[in-house]
N, C-alpha and C positions, 0 to 999 in steps of 0.2 A: 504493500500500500504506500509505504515511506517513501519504496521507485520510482510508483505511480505518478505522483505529486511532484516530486521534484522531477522528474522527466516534463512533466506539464508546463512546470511552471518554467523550464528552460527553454520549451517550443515556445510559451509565451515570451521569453526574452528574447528567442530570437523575430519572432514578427514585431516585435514594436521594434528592433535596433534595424530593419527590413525597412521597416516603412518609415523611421526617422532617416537614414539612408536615402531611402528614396525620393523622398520630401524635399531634402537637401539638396540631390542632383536637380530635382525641378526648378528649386527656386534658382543656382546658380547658375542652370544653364541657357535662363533667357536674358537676352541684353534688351534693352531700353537707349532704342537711339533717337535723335529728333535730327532732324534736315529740314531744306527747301526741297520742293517737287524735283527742278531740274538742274543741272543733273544729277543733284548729290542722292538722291532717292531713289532713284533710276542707277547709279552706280550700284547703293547700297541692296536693290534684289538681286545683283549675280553674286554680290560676296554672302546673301541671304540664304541661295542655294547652298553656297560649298561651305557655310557653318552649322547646316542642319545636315550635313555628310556626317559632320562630328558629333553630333548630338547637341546641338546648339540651336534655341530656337531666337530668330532677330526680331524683335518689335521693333516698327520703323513708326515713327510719330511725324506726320509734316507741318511744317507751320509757314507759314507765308511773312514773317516777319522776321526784323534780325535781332530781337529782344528777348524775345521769351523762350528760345532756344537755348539761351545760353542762363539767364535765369532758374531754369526748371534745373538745367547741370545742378547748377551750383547748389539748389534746397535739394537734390537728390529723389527729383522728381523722373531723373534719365541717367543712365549709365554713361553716356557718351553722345557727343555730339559733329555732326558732320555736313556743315554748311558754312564756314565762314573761314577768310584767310588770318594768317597769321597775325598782320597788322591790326586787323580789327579787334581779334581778342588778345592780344595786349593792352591796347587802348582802353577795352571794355573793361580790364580788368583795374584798371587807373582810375577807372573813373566812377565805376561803380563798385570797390572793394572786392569784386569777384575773387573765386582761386581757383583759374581755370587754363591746364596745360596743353598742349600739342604732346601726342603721343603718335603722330606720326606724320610724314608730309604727304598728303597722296596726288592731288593734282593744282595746275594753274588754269585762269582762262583769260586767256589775252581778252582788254577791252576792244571794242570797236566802235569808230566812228560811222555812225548808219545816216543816211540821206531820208529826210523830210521831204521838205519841199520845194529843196533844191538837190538836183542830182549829183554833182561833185564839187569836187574843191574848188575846180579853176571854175566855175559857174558860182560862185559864193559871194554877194554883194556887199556893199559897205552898210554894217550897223543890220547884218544877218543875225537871225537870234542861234543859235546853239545853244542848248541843255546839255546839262551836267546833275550827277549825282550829289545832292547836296549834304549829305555827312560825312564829315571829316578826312577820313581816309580817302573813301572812293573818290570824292572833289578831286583833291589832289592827282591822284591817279589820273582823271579825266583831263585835270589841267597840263598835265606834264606829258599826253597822247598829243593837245593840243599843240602845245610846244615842239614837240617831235614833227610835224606837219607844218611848222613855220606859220601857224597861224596866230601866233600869240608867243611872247616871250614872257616868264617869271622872273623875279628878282634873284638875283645872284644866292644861291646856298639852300633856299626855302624848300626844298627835294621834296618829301613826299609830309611835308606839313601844309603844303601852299593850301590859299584858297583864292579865291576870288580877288581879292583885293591887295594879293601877292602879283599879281597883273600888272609889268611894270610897262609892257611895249604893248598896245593893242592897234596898230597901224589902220586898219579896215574899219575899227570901233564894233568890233563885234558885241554883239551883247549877249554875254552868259546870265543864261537862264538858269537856275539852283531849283531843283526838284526832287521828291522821293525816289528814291532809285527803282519803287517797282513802280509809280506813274510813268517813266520816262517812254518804253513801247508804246502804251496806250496815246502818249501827247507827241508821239514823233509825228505826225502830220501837222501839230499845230505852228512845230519851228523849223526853220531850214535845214537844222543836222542836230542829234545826238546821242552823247558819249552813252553807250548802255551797259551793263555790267552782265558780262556773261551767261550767268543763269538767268536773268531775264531775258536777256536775247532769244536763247533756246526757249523759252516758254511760251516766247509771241513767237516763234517761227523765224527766226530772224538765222540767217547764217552767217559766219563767220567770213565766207569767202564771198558776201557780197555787201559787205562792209567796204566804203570808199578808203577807211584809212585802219589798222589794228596795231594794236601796242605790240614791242616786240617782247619775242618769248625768253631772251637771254637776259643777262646783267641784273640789274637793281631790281627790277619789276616782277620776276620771275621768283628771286627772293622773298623779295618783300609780300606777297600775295600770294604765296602757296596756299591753297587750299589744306585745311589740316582736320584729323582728325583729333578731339578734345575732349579730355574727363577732368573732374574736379581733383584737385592737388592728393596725391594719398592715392590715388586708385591706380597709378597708370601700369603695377606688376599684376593688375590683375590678370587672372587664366582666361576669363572670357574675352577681356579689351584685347589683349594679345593674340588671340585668337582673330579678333577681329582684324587688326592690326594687316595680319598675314593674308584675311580673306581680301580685305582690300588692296593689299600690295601683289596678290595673286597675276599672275599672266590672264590668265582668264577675265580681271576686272580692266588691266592693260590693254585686250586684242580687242574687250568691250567698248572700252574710252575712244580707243581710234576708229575703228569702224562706224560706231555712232553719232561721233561728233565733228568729224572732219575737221578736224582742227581749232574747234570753240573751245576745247576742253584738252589739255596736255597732260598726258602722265607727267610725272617726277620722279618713278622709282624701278 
């Protein structure tokens, strides 16, 4: 009888240390990521497939904005996050106390200059309106495409701080226009040209190769903008982020980038 019972009560230890086991793998092996639709979302199902190869399942959460993506990281609302470049979450972290890493570089996307309601450059009249992304970083960046294209000079050293009023030479008197970077598509007819930011490009249909003018893909800019992936400070050895890490540096998410994007979207790695 004494057997009896203590055999029992050991089957009983083993299903409860079974099912707290098993408990565990569940909750560990789904990730919690937020993105924009394009393409970081669209990146994130091929490396979705080849982390459920390993027993990993990816929540992908989209959000249309560049705030609360990075917000949710931080109160541990998302595991990782995979929409924003470099530049921007440092800044974010500056400014808003965040504690938010790159844990890996995975792609660029050159900006481009897109045509409104004037077709090209050398058809650009005096006091032509051009839009530009008007927070911080991206500004900059749109102002310094400008510059590259001889349409506008900055003041000496202002690199990727410039804004509007860093405008030291405007010969043509163009007038930049300052708008949210995801109105810029929707109001490219209302101005004669502009500057868009990548993922929004791809989202109104816009291509890369028919853009009148694009940022180049080496030096400063290629740096400074890498697209990254991002976990709050403390997380970045985790088994699952590292996992992730690899699905998205995979060849597979590579052959995907190029094929898809013809050039709006660059590996890094």
């Amino acid at each position: 009888m004494k057997r009896r019972i203590a055999a029992l009560a050991l089957a009983a230890l083993l299903v409860l240390a079974l099912t707290a086991c098993g408990g565990k793998k569940a909750d560990g092996t789904t990730i919690k990521v937020g993105a924009t639709p394009a393409p970081h979302a669209a990146i994130l199902e091929v490396a979705k497939d080849i982390l459920a190869e390993q027993g990993y399942t990816l929540d992908i959460v989209e959000y249309d904005d560049y705030v609360t993506p990075n917000t949710s990281l931080e109160d541990g609302s998302l595991d990782a996050n995979y929409f924003q470049h470099i530049t921007y979450m440092n800044e974010f972290n500056a400014e808003h106390g965040t504690h938010l890493v790159s844990v890996a570089d995975i792609h660029y996307e050159p900006f481009g200059l897109y045509a409104g309601k004037t077709a090209a450059l050398a058809d650009l009249a005096d006091g032509a309106q051009i839009a530009v992304p008007n927070d911080g970083t991206n500004e900059a960046r749109a102002l310094l495409l400008l510059e590259q294209e001889g349409l506008i000079k900055l003041k000496e050293g202002v690199g990727l701080s410039a804004t509007k009023s860093d405008v030291a030479e405007n010969p043509h008197d163009y007038e930049i226009i300052e708008l949210a970077a995801d109105q810029l598509p929707s109001r490219l007819q209302d101005v004669d040209m502009a500057v868009i930011n990548g993922n929004y490009a791809i989202d109104a249909g816009l291509k890369v190769s028919d853009a009148v003018a694009v940022e180049a893909a080496t030096g400063e800019a290629a740096e400074a903008y890498v697209n990254v992936l991002a976990v709050k400070e403390g997380n970045e050895s985790s088994e699952g982020i590292q996992a992730l890490v690899k699905a998205l540096q995979s060849d597979a998410v590579k052959t995907f980038i190029e094929e898809t994007y013809d050039g709006a979207v660059v590996p890094l790695f």
